[in-house]
Backbone of each chain as nested JSON, in Angstrom:
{
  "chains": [
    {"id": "A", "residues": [
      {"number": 1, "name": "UNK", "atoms": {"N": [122.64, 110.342, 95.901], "CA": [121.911, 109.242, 95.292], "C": [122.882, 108.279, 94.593]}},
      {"number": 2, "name": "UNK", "atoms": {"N": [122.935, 107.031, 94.91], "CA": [123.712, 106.439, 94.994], "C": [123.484, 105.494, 93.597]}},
      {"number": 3, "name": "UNK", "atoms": {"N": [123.827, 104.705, 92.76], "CA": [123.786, 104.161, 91.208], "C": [122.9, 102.849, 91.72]}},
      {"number": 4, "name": "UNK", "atoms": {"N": [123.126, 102.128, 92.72], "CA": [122.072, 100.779, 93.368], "C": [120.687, 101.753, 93.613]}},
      {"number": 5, "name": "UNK", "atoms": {"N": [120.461, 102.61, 94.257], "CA": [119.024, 103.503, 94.271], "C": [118.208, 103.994, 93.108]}},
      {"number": 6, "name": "UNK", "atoms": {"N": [119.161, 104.36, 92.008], "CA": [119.076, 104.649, 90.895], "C": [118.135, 103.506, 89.937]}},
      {"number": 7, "name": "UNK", "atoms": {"N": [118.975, 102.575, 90.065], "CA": [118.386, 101.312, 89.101], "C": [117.308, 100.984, 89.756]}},
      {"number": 8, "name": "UNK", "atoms": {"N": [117.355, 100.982, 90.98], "CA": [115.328, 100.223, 92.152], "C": [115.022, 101.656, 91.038]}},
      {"number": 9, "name": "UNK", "atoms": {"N": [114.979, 102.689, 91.256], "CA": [114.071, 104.053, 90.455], "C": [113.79, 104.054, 89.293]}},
      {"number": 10, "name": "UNK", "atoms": {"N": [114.656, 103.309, 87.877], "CA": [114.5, 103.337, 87.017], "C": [113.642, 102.059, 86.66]}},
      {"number": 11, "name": "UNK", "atoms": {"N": [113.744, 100.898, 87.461], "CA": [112.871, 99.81, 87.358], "C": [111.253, 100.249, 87.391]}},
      {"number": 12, "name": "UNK", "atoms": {"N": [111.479, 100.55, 88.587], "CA": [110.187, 101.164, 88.975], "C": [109.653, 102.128, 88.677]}},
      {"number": 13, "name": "UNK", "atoms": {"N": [110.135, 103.162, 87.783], "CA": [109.82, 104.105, 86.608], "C": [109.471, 102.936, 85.421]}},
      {"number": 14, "name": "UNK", "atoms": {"N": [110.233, 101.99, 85.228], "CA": [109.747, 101.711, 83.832], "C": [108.226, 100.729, 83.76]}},
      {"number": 15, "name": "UNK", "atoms": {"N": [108.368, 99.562, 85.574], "CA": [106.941, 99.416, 85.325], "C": [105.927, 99.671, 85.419]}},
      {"number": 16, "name": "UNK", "atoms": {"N": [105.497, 101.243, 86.219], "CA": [104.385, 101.655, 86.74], "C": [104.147, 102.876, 85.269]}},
      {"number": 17, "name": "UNK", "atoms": {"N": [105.319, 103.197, 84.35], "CA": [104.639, 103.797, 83.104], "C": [104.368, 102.711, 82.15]}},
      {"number": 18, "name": "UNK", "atoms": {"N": [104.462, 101.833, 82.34], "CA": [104.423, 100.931, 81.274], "C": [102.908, 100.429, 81.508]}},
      {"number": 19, "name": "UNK", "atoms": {"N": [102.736, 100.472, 82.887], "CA": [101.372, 99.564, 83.279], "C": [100.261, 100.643, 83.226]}},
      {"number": 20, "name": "UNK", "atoms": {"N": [100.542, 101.814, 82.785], "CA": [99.753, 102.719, 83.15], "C": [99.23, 103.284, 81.111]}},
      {"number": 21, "name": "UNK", "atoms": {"N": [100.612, 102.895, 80.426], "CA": [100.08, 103.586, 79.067], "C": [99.489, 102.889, 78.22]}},
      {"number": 22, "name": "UNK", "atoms": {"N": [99.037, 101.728, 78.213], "CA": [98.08, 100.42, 77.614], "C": [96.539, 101.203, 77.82]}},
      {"number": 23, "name": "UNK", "atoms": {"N": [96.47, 101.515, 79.332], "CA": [94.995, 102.286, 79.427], "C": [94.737, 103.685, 78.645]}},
      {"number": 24, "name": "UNK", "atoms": {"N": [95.901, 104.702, 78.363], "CA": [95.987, 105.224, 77.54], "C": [95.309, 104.949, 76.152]}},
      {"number": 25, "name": "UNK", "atoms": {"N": [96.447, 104.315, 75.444], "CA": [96.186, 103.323, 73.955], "C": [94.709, 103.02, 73.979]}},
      {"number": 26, "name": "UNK", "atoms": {"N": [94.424, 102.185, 75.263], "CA": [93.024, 101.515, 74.543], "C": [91.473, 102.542, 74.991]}},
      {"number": 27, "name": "UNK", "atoms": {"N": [91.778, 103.655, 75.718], "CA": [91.044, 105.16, 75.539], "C": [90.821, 105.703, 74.468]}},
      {"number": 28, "name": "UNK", "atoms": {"N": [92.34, 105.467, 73.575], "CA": [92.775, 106.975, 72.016], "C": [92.206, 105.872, 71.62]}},
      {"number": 29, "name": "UNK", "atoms": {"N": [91.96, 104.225, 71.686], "CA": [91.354, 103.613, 70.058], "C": [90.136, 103.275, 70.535]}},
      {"number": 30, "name": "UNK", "atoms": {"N": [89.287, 103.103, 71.535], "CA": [87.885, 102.487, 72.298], "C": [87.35, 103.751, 72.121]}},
      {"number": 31, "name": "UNK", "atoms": {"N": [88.036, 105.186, 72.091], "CA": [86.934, 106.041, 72.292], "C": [86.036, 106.159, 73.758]}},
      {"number": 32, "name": "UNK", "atoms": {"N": [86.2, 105.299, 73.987], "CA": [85.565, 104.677, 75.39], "C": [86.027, 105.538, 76.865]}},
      {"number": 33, "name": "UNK", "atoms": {"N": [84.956, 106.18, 77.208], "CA": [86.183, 107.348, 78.281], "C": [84.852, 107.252, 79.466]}},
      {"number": 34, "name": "UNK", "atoms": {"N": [83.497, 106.513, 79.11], "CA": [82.599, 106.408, 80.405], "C": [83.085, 106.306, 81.586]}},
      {"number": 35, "name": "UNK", "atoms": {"N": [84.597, 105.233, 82.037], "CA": [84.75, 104.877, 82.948], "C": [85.59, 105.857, 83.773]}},
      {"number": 36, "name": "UNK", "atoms": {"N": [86.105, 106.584, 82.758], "CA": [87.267, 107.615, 83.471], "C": [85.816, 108.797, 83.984]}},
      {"number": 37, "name": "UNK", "atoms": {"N": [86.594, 109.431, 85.267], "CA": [85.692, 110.869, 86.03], "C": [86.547, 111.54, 85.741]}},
      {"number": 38, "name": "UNK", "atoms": {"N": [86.108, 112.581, 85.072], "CA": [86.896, 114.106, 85.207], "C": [87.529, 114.708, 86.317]}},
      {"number": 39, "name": "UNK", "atoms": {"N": [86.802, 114.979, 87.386], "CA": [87.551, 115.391, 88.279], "C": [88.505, 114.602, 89.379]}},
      {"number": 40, "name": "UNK", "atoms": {"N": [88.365, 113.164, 88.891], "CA": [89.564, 112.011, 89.207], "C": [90.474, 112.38, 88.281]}},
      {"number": 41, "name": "UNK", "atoms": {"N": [90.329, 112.909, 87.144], "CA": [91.701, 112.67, 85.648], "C": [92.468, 114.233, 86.588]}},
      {"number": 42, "name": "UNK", "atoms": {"N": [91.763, 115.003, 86.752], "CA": [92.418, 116.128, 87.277], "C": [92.973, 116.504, 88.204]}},
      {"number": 43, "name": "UNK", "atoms": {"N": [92.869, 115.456, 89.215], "CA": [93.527, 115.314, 90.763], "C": [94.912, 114.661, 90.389]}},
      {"number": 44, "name": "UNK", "atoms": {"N": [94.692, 113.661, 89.827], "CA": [95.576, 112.575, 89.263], "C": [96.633, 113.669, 88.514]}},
      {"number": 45, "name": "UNK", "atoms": {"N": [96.436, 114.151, 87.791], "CA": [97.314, 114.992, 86.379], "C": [98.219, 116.591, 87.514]}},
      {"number": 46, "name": "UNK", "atoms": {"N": [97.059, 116.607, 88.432], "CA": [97.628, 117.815, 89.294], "C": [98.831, 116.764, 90.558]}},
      {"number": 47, "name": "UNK", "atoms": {"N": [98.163, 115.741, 90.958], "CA": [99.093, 114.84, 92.183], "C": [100.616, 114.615, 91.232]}},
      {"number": 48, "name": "UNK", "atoms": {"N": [100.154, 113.803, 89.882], "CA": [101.817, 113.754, 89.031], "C": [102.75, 115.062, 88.669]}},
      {"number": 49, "name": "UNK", "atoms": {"N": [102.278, 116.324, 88.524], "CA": [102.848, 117.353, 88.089], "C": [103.397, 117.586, 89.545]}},
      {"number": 50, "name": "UNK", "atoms": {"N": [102.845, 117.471, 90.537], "CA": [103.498, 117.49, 92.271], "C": [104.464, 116.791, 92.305]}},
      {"number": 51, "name": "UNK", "atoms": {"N": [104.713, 115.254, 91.703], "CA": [105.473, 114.043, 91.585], "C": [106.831, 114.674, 90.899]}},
      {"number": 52, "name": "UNK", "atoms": {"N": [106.758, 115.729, 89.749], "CA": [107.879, 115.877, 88.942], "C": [108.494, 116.906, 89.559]}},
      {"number": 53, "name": "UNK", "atoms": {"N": [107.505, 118.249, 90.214], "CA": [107.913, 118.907, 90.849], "C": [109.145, 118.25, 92.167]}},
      {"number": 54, "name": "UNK", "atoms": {"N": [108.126, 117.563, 92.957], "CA": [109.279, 117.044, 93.461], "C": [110.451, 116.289, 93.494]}},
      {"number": 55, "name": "UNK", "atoms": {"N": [110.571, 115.792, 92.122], "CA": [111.845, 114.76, 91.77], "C": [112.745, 115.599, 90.962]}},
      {"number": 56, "name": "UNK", "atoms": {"N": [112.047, 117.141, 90.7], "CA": [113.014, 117.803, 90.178], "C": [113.473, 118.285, 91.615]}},
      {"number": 57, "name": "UNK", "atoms": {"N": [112.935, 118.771, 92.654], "CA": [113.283, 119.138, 94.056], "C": [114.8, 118.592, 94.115]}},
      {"number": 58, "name": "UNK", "atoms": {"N": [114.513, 117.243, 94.177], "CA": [114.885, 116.506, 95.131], "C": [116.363, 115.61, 94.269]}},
      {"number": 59, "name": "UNK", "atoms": {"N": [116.682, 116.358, 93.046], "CA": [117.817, 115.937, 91.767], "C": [117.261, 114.133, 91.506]}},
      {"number": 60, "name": "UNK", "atoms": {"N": [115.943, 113.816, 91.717], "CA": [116.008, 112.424, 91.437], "C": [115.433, 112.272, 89.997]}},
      {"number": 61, "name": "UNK", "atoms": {"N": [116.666, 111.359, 88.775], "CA": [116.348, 111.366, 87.653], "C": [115.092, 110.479, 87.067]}},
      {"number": 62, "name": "UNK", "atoms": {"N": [115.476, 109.223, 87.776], "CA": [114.208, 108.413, 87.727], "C": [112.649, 108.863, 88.308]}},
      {"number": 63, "name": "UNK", "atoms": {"N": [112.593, 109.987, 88.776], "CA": [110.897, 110.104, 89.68], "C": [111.152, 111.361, 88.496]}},
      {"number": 64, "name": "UNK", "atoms": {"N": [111.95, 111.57, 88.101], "CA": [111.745, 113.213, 86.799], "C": [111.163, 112.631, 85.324]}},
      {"number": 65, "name": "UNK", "atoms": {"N": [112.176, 111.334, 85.17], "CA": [111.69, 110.619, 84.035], "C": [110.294, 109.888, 84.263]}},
      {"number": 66, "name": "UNK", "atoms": {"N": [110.197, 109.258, 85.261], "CA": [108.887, 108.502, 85.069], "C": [107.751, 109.629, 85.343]}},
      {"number": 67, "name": "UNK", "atoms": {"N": [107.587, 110.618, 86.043], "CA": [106.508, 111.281, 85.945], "C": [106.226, 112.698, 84.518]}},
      {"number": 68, "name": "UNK", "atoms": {"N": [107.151, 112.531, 83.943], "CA": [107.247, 113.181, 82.708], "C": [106.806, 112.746, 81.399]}},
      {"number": 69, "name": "UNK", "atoms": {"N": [107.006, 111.561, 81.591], "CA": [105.741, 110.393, 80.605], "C": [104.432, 110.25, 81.336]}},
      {"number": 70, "name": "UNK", "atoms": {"N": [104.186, 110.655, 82.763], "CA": [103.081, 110.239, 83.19], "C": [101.827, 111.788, 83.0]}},
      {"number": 71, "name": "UNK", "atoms": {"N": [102.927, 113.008, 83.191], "CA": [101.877, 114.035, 82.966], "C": [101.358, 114.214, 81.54]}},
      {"number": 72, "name": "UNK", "atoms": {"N": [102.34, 114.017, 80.444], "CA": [101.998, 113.913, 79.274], "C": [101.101, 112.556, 79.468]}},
      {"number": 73, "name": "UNK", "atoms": {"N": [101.227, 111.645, 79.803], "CA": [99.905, 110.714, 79.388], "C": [98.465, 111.028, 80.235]}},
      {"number": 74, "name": "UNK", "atoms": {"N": [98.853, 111.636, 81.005], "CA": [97.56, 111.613, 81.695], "C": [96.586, 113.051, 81.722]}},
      {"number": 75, "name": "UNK", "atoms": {"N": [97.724, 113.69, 81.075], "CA": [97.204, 115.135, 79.812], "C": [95.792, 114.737, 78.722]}},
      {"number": 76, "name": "UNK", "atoms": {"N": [96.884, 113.502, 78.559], "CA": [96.089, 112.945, 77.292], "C": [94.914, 112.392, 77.52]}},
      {"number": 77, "name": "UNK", "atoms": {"N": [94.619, 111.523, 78.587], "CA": [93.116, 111.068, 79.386], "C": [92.464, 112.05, 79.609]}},
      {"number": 78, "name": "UNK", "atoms": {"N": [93.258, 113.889, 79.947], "CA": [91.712, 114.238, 80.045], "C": [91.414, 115.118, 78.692]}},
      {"number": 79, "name": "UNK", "atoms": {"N": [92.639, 115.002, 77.916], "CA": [92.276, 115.559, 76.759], "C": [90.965, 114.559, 75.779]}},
      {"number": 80, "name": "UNK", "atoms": {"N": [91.164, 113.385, 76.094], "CA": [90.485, 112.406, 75.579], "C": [88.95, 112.522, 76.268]}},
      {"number": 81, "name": "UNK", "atoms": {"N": [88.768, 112.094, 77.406], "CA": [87.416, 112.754, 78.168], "C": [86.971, 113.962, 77.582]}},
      {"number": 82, "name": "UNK", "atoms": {"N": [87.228, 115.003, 77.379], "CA": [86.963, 115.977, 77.201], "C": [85.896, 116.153, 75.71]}},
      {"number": 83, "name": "UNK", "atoms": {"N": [87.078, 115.585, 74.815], "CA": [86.801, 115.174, 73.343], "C": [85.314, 114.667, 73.235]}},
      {"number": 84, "name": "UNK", "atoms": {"N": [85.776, 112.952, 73.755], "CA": [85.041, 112.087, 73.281], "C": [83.926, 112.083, 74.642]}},
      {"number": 85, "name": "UNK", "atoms": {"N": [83.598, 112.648, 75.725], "CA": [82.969, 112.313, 76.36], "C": [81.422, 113.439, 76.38]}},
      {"number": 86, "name": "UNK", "atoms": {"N": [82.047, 114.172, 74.953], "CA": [80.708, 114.996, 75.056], "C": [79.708, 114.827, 74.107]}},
      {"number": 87, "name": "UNK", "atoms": {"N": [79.639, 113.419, 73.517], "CA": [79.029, 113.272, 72.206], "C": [77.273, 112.529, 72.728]}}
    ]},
    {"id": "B", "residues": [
      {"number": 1, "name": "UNK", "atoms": {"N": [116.568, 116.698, 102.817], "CA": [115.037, 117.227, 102.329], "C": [114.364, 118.606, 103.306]}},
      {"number": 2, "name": "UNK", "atoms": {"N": [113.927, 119.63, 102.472], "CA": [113.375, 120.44, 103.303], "C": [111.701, 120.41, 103.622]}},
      {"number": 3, "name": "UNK", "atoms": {"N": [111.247, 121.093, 104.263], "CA": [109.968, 121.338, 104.575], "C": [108.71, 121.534, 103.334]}},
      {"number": 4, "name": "UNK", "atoms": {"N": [109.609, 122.622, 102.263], "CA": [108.718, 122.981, 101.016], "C": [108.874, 121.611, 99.928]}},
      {"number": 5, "name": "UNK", "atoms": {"N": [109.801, 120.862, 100.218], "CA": [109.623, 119.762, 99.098], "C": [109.014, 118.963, 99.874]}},
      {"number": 6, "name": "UNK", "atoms": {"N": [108.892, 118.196, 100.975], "CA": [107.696, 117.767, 101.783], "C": [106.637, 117.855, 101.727]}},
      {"number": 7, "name": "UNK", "atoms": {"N": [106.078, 119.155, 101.525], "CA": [104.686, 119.567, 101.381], "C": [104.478, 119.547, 99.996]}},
      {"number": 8, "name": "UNK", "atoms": {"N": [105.105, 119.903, 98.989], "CA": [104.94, 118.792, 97.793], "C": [104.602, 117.944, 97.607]}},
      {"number": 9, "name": "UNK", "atoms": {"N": [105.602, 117.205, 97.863], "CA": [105.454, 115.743, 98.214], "C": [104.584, 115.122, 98.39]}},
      {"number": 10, "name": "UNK", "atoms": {"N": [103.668, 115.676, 99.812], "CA": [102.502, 115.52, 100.156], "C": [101.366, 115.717, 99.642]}},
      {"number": 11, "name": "UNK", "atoms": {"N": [101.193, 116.857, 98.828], "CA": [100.448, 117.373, 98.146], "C": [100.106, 116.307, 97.045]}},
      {"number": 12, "name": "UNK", "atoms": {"N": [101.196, 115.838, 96.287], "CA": [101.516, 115.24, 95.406], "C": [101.079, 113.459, 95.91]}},
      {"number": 13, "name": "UNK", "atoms": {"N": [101.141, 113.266, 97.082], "CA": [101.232, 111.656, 97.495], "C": [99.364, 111.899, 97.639]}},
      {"number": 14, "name": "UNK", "atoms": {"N": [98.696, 112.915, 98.266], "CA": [97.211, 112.665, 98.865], "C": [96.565, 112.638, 97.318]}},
      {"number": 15, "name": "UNK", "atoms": {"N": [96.851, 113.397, 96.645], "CA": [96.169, 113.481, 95.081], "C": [96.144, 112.421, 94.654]}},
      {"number": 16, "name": "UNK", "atoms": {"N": [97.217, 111.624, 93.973], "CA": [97.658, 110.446, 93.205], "C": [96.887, 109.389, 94.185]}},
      {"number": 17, "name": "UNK", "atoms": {"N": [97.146, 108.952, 95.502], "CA": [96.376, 107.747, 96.326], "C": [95.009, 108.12, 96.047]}},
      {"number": 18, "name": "UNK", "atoms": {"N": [94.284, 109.448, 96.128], "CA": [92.839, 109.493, 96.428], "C": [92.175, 109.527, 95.0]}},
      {"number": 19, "name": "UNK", "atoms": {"N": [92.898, 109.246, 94.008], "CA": [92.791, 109.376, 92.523], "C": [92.691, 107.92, 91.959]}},
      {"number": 20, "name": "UNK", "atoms": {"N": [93.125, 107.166, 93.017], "CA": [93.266, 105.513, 92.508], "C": [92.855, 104.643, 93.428]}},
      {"number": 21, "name": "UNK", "atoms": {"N": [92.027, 105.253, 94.692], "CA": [91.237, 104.261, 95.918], "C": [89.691, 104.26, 94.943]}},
      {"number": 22, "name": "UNK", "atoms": {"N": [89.572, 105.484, 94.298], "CA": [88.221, 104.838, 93.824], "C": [88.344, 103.442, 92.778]}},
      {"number": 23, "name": "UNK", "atoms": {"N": [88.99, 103.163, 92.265], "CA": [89.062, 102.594, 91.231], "C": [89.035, 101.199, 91.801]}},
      {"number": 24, "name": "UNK", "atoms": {"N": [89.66, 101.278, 93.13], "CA": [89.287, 100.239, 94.249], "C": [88.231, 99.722, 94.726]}},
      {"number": 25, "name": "UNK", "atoms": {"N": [87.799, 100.477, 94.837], "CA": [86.685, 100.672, 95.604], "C": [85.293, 100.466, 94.619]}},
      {"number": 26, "name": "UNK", "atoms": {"N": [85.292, 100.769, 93.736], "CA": [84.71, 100.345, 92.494], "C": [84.727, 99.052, 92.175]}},
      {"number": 27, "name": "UNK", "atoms": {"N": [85.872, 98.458, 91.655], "CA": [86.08, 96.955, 91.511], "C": [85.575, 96.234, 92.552]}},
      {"number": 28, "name": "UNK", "atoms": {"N": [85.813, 96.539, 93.707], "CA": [85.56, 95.944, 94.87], "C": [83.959, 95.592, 95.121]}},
      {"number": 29, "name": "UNK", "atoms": {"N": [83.143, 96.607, 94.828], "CA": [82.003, 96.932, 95.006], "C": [81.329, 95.91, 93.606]}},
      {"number": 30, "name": "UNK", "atoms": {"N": [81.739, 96.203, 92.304], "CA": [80.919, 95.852, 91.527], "C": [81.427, 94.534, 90.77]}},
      {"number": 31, "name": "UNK", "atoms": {"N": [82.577, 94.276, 91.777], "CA": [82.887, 92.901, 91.233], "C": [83.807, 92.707, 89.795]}},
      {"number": 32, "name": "UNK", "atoms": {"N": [83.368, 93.876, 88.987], "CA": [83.83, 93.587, 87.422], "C": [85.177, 93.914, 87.455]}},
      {"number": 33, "name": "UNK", "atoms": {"N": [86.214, 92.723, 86.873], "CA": [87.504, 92.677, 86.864], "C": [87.64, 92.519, 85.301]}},
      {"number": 34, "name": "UNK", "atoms": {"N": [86.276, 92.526, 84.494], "CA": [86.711, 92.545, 83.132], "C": [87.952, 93.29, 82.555]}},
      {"number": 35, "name": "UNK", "atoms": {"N": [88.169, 94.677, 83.103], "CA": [88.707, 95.729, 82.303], "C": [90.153, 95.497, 82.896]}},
      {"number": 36, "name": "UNK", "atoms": {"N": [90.315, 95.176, 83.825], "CA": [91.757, 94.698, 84.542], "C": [92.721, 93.829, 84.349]}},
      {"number": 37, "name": "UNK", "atoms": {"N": [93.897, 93.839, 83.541], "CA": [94.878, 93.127, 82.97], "C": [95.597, 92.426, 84.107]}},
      {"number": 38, "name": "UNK", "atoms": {"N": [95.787, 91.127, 84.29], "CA": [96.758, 90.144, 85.223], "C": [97.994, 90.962, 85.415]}},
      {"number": 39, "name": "UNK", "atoms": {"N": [98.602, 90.899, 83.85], "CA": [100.46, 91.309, 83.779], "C": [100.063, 92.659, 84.277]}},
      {"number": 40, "name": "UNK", "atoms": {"N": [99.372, 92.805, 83.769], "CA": [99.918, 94.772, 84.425], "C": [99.246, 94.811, 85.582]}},
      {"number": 41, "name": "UNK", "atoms": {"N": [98.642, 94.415, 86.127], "CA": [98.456, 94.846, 87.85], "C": [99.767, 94.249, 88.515]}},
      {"number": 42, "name": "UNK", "atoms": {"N": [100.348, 93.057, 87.908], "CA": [101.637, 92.532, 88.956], "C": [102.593, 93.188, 88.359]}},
      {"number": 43, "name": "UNK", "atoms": {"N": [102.734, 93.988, 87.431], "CA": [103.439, 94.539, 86.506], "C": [103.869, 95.966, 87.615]}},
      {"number": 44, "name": "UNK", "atoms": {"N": [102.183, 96.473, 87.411], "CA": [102.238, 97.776, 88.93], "C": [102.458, 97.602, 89.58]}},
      {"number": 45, "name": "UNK", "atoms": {"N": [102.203, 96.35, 90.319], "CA": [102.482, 96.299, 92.234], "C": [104.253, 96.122, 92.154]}},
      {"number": 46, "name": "UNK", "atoms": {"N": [104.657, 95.595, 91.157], "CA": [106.224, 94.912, 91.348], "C": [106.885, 96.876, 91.13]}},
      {"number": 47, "name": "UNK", "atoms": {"N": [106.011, 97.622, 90.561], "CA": [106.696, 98.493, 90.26], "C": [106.5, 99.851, 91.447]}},
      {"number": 48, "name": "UNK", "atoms": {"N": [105.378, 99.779, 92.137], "CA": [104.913, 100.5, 93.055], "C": [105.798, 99.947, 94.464]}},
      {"number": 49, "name": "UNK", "atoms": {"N": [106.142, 98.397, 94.317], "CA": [107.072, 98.548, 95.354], "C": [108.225, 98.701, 95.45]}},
      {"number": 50, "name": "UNK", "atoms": {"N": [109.15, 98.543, 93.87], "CA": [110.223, 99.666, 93.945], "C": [109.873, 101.01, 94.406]}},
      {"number": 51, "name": "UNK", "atoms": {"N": [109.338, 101.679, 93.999], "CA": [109.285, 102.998, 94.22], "C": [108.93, 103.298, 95.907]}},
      {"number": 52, "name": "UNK", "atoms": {"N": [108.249, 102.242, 96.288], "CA": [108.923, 102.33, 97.913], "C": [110.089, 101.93, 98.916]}},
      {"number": 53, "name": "UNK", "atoms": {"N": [110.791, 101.131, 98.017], "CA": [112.08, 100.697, 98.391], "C": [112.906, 101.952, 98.319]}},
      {"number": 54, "name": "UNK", "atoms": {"N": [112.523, 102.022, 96.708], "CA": [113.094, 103.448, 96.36], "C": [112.992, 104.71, 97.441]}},
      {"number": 55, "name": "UNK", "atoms": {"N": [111.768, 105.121, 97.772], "CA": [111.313, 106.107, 99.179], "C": [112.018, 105.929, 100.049]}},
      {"number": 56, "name": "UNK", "atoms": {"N": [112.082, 104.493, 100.562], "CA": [112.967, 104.109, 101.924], "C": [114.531, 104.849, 101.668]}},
      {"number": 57, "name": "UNK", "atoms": {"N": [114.943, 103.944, 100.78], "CA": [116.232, 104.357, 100.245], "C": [117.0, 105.985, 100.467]}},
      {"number": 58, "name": "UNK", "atoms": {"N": [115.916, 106.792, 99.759], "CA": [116.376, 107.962, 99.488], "C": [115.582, 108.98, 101.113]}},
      {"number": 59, "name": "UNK", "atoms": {"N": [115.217, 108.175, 102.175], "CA": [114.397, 108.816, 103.195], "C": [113.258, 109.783, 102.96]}},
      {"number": 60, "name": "UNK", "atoms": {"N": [112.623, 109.554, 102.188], "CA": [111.618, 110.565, 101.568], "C": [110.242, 110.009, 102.047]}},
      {"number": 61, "name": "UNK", "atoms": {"N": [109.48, 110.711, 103.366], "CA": [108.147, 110.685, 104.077], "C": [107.478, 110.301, 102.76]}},
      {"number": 62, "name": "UNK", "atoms": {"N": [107.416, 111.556, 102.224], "CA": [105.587, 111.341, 101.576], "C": [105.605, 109.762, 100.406]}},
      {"number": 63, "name": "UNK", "atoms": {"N": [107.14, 109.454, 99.906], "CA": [106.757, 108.808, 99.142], "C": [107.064, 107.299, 99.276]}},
      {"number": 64, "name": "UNK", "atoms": {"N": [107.59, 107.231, 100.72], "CA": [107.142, 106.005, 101.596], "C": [105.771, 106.257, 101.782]}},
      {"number": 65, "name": "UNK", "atoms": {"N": [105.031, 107.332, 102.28], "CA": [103.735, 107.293, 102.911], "C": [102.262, 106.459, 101.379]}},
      {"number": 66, "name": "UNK", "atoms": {"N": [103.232, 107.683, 100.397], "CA": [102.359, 107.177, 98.989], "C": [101.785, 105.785, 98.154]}},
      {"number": 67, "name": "UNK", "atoms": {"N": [103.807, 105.066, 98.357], "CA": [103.47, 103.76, 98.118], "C": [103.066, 103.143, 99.12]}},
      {"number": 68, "name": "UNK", "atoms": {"N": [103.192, 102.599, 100.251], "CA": [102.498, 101.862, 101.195], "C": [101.199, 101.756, 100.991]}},
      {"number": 69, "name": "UNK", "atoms": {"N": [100.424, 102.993, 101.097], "CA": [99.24, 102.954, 100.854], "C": [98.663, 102.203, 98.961]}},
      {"number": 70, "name": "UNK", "atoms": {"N": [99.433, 102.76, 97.792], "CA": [99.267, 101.95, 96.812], "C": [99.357, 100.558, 96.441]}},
      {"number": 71, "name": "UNK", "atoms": {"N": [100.768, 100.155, 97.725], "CA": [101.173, 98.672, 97.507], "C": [99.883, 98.026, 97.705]}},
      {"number": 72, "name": "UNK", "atoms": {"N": [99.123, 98.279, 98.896], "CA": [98.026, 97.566, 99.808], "C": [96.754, 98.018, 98.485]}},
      {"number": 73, "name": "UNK", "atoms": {"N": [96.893, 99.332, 98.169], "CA": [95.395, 98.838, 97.173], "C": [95.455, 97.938, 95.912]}},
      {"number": 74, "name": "UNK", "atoms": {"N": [97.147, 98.14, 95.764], "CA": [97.434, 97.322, 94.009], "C": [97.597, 96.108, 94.478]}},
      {"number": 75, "name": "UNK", "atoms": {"N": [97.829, 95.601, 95.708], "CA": [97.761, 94.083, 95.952], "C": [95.786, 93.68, 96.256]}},
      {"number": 76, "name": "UNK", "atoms": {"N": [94.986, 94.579, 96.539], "CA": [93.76, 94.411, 96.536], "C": [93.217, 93.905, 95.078]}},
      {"number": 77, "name": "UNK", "atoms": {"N": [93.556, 94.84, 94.059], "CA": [93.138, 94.472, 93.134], "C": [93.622, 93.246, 91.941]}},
      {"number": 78, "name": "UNK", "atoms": {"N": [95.007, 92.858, 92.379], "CA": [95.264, 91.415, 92.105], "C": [94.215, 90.05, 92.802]}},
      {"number": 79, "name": "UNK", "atoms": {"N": [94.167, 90.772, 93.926], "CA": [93.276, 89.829, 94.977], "C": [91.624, 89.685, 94.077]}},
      {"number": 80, "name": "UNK", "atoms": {"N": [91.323, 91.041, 94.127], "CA": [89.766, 90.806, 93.094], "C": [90.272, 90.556, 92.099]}},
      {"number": 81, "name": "UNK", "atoms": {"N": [91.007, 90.491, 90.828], "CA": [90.633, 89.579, 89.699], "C": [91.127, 88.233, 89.959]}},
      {"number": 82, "name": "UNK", "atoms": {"N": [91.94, 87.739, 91.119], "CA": [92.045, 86.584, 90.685], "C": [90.917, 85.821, 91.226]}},
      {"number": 83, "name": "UNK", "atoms": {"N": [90.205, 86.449, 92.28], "CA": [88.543, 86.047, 93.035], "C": [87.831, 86.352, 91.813]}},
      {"number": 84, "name": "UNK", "atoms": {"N": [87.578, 87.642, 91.123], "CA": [86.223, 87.621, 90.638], "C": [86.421, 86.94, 89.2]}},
      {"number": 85, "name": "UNK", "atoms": {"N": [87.539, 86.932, 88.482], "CA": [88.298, 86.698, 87.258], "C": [87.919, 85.202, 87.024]}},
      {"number": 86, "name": "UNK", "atoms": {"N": [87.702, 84.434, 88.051], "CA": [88.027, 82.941, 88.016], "C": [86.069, 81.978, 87.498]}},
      {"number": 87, "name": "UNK", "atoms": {"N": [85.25, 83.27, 87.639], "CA": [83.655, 82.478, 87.374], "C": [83.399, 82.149, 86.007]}}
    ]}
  ]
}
């Protein structure tokens, strides 16, 4: 893996977590979790833990880093569903 | 790349796409682009297509197979808010 492959990976690690943890944020303060499905948050949280698995496979630092903020955040969506969606 | 990080991979690429066509498919259907941010959908697509450059790059099937299919739904949903966004 070459340092030009690296940086496309780390770009693209930084905008697809970036675009993804705003929906986070405004879940933990809206309370608001109608729109999220449970068993979408859990496909999703099981497909990214596949994502890290394989970027640990595969020695790639950028697909290790960006899906390592993504299982922890998307932990957190269904920890949040869970919470707030039984009231 | 071997066979068992492949099927990872895969595992990992069908989850994550079939976790984010509804959300497509939804918008699509009900029109409402309220909840959908401009910067961060071009924010995602600019970042979903590193991560297929990235795929190309590093020869990795599933996660060429993953983004392709995301590029085309995250360019869908730029397409509906800037159609439904505009009434």
């Amino acid at each position: 893996m070459d340092n030009f492959t690296e940086i496309i990976g780390f770009t693209a690690a930084i905008l697809t977590t970036a675009a993804f943890l705003p929906q986070v944020y405004k879940t933990w303060k809206s309370k608001d979790v109608s729109g999220l499905s449970m068993p979408m948050l859990i496909m999703f949280f099981i497909g990214i833990t596949g994502w890290l698995i394989y970027g640990i496979l595969i020695h790639s630092p950028s697909m290790i880093f960006a899906n390592a903020i993504t299982v922890v955040s998307s932990f957190l969506l269904i920890y949040f569903k869970n919470k707030y969606g039984k009231k």
